[in-house]
C-alpha positions in Angstrom: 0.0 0.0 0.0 0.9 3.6 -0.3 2.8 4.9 2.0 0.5 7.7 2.3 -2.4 5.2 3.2 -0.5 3.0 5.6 0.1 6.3 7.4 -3.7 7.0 7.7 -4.7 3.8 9.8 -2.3 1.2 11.3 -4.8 -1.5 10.4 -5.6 -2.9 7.1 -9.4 -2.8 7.9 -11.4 -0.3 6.0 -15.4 -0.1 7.1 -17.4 0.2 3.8 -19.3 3.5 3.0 -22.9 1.8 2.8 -25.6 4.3 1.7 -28.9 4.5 2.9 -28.2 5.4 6.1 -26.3 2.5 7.3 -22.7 4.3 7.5 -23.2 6.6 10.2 -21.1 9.2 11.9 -21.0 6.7 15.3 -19.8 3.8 12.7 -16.8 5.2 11.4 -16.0 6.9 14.1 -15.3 3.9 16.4 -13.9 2.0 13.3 -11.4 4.9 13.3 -10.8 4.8 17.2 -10.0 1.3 16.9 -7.8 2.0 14.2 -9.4 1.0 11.2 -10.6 3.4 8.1 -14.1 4.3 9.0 -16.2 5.7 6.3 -19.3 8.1 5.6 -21.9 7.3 2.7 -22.9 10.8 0.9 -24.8 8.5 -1.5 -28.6 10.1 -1.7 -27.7 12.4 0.6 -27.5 16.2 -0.3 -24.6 17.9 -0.2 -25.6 19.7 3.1 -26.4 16.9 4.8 -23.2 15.4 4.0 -21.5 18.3 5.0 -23.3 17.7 8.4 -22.1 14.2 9.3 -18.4 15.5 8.2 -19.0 17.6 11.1 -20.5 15.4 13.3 -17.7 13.1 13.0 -14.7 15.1 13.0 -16.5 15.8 16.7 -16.6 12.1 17.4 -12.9 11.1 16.3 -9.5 13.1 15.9 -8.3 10.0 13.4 -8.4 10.0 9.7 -12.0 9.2 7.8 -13.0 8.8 3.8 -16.1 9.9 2.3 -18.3 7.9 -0.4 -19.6 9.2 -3.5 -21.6 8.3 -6.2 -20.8 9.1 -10.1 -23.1 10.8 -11.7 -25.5 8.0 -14.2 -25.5 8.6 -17.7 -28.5 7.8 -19.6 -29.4 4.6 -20.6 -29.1 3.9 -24.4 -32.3 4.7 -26.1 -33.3 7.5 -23.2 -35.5 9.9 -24.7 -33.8 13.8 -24.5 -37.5 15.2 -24.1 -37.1 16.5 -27.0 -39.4 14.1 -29.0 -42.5 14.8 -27.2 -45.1 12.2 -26.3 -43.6 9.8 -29.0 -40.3 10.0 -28.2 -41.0 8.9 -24.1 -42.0 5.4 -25.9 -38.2 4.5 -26.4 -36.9 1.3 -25.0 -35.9 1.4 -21.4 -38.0 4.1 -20.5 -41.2 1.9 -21.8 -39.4 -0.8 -19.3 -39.5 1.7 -16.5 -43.0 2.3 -17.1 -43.8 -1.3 -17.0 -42.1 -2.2 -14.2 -43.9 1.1 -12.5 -47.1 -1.1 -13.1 -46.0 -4.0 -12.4 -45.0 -2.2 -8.9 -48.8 -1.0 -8.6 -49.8 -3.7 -6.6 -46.9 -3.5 -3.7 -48.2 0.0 -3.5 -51.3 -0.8 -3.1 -50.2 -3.7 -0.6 -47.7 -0.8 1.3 -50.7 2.1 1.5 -48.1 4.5 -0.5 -47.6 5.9 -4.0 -44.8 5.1 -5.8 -41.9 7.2 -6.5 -41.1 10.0 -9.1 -38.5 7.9 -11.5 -37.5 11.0 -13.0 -36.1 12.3 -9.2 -32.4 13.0 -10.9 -29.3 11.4 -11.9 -26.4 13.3 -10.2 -27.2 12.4 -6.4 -26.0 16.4 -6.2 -22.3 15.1 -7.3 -21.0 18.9 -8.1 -22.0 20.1 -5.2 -21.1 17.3 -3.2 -17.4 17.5 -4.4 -17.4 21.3 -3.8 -17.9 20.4 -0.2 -14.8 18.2 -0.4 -12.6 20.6 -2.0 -13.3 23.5 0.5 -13.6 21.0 3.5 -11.3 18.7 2.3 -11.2 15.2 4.0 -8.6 12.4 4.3 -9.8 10.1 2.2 -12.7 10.2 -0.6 -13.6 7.0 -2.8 -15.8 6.8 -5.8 -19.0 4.0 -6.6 -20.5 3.8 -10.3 -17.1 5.3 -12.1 -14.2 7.6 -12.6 -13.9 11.1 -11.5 -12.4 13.5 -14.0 -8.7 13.3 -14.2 -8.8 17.0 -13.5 -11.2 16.3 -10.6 -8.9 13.8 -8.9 -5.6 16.1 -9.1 -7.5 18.7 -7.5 -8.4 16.8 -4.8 -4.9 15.4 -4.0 -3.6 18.8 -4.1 -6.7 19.7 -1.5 -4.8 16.4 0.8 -7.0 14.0 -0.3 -6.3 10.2 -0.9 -8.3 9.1 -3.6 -9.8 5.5 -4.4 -12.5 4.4 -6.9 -14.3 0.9 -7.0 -13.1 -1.5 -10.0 -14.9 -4.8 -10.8 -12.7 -5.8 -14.0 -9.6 -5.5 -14.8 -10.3 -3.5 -17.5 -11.9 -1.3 -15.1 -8.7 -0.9 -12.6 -6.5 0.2 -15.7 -8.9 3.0 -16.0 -9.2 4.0 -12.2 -5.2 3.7 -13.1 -5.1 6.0 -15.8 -7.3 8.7 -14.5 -4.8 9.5 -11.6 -6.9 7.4 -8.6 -4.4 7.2 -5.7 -5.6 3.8 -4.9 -8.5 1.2 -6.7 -11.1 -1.0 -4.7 -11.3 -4.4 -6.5 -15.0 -5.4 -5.9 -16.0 -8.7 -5.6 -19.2 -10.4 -6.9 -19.1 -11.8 -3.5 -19.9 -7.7 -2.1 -23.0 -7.0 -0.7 -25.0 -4.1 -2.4 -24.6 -2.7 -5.6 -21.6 -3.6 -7.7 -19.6 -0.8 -8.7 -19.2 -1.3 -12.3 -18.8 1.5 -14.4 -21.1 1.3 -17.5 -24.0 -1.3 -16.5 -24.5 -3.3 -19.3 -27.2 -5.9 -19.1 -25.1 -8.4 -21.3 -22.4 -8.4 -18.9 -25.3 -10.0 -16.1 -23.6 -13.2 -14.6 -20.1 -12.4 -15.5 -18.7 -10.3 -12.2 -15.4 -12.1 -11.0 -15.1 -13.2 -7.6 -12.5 -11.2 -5.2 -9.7 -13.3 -4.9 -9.5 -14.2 -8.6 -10.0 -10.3 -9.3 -7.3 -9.1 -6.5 -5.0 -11.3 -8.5 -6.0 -10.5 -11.8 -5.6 -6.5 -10.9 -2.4 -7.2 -8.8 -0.1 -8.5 -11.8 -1.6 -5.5 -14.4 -2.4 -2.6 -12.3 0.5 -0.7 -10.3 -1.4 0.8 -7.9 -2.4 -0.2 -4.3 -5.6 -2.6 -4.0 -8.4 -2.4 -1.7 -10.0 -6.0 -1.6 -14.3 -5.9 -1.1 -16.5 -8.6 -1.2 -17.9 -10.9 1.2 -14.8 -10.8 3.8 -15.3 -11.4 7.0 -13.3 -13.0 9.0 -9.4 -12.5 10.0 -8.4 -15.6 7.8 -9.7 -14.2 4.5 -8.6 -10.6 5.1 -5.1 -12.5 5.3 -5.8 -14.3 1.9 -7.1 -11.1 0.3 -3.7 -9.6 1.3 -1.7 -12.4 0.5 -3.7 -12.5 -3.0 -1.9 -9.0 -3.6 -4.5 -6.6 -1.8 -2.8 -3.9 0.6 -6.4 -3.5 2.6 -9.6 -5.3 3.0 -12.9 -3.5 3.2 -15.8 -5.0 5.2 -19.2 -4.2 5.0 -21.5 -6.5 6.2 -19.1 -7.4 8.4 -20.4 -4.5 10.0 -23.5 -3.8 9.5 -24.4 -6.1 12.5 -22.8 -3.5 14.9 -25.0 -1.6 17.3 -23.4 1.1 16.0 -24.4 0.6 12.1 -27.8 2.7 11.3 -29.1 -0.3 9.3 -32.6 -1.2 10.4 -33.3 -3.7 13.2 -34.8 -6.3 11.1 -32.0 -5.6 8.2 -29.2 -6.5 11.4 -31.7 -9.3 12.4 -32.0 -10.7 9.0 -28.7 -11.4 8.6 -28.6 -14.2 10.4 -32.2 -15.1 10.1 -32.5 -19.0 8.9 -35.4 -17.3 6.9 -33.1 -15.8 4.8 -30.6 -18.4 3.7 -29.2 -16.8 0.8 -28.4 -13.6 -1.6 -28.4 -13.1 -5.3 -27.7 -10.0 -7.4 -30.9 -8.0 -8.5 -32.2 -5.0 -10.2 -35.4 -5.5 -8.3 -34.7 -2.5 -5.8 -32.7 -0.1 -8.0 -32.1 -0.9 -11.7 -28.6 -1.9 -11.0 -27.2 -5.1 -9.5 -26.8 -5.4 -6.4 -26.4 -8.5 -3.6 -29.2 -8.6 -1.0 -30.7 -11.5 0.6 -33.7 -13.0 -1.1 -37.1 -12.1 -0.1 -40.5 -12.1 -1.0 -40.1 -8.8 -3.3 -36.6 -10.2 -4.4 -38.6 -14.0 -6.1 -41.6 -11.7 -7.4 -40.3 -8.8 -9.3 -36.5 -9.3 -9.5 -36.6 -11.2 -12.6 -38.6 -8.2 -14.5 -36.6 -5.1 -13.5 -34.5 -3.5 -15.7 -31.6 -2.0 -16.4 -32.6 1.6 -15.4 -30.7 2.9 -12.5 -31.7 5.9 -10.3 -35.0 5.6 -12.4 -35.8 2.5 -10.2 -34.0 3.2 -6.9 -36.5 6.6 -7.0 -39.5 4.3 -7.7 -39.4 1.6 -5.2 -38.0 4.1 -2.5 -41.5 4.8 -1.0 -41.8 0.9 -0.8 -38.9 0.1 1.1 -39.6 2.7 3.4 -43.2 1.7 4.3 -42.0 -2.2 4.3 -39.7 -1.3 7.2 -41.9 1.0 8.7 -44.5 -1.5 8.8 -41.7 -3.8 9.7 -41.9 -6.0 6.7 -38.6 -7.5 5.7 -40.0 -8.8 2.9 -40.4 -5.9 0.9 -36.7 -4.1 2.0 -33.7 -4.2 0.1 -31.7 -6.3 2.5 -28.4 -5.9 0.9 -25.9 -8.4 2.0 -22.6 -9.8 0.8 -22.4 -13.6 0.7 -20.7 -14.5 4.0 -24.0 -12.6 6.0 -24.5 -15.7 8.1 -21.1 -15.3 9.8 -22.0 -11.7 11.0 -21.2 -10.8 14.6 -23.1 -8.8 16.8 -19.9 -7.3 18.5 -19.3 -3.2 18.8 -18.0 -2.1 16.0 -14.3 -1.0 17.5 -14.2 -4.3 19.3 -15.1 -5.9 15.6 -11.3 -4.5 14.4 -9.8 -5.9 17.3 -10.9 -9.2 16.4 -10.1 -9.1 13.4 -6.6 -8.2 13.3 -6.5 -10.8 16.2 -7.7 -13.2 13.8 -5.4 -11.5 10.8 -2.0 -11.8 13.1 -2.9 -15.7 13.7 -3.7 -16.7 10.1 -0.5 -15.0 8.9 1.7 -16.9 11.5 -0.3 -19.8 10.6 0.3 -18.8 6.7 4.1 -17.8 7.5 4.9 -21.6 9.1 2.8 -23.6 6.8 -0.1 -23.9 8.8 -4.3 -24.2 8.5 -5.4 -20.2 8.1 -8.2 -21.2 10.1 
């Protein structure tokens, strides 16, 4: 790793930024006490509420923090300009969003709620967002759904700012590489939530890598330092992830569990749940893929979605939130990554500890020959 991200943490443990809520100010602040890379989500949040929980947390911890965003979406191939009129709105994927919209009636019937405006905005309020950055600038600030400007990421490392953004091809990491990123997160399939490929093509469905494959893949063509994701949790395979060629590991359901995450009771409950033995990637929630566990909404509308991200994330939001105000797990996006069932109810700075307990054994155990167990 960089020596100017080894100096950041003394641990190799980054928390993941997980949007919607989930990556609180509380969360990355004792992930940083303990010594680890805590991280806040500005995914659907506006850049003043961001702003906020920057705040909040530099009044929480004294140690170095990153900062999510999402890329701004292009449109969809096909996506009518509005410049068409009434004709041009039938075009392909925006006739898809429309059926799926009616497909959806019925949950919102079931719910009590409307559904939501599609057309809410593509940006997530990224200029303004990254204007925050540059005046407030933070430690570290990583990247979902895509590169940054080459112009943007020089400004930012002349602001102090380490910069990372989320690969899940190799093809993808030579970009990240190209565009000046400080650092690239290799994504696993394995990841809960959404993958963070850069164009979402439907064709390419099915064909996400898993991490340690990928870590190795980006290790022997990229030169810059790798952030492993997807599905870790546990000491043991943080030590493979490193020993596959990754300088960090970041965890996210790993902690999502914590009493400290702001995910929703029956989203921590679920995770080990024998009701919910499994996860898949679905567009069913937001138009994108993403890993969640299966549930009732997952079976019954998953296999229609389409490709048609924020469009769908904006339309189902009223849904989700009634399902967990009505305390309906069934109709949440429970996003999960694949080892959910090993979650661990443990504080989140007492979580690192454990970890890099369990990362010093398996690399004596690695060093002398022995089981990583």
């Amino acid at each position: 790793m960089s020596s100017a991200l080894t100096d950041l943490f003394p641990h190799p443990i980054v928390q993941a930024p997980m949007a919607g809520g989930v990556s609180v100010p509380r969360l990355a602040a004792a992930v940083a006490e303990a010594g680890g890379l805590g991280f806040l989500a500005a995914g659907y949040k506006t850049a003043d509420g961001m702003y906020q929980e920057i705040k909040q947390l530099r009044s929480l911890t004294s140690h170095p923090f990153g900062v999510n965003l999402f890329m701004p979406q292009p449109e969809y191939p096909g996506a009518s300009t509005g410049s068409t009129g009434a004709a041009g709105a039938a075009l392909p994927y925006r006739a898809a969003v429309d059926v799926y919209a009616h497909q959806l009636a019925g949950e919102a019937t079931w719910y009590e709620t409307e559904l939501g405006d599609p057309d809410s905005g593509r940006e997530d309020g990224y200029d303004a967002k990254l204007s925050v950055l540059l005046d407030n600038p933070v430690p570290v600030a990583s990247f979902h759904f895509g590169i940054p400007a080459p112009e943007i990421l020089d400004s930012l490392r002349r602001a102090g700012t380490f910069t990372l953004v989320t690969a899940t091809t190799v093809e993808e990491a030579l970009a990240v590489e190209r565009a000046g990123a400080d650092a690239v997160i290799a994504q696993g399939v394995e990841a809960g939530g959404h993958q963070g490929t850069h164009r979402d093509l439907p064709e390419n469905d099915g064909a996400s890598v898993g991490l340690l494959s990928l870590v190795a893949q980006i290790r022997e063509t990229v030169s810059l330092p790798i952030v492993a994701a997807g599905g870790l949790m546990r000491g043991s395979q943080i030590a493979a992830a490193l020993a596959a060629g990754a300088s960090a590991a970041q965890l996210g359901t790993a902690f999502l569990a914590t009493p400290e995450s702001g995910a929703h009771l029956l989203h921590k409950q679920a995770l080990t749940n024998p009701l919910f033995t499994r996860t898949e990637l679905t567009r069913a929630f937001s138009g994108r893929p993403a890993r969640g566990l299966v549930n009732r909404f997952m079976r019954e509308h998953g296999p229609y979605a389409p490709a048609a991200y924020p469009e769908i994330h904006h339309l189902t939001s009223p849904l989700r939130k009634k399902a967990a105000a009505s305390g309906d797990p069934q109709g949440m996006a429970l996003w999960a990554g694949q080892g959910h069932r090993m979650a661990r109810e443990l504080p989140a700075g007492q979580l690192v500890e454990v970890l890099v307990a369990e990362l010093a054994s398996a690399r004596t155990a690695l060093s002398s020959g022995g089981d990583l167990r």
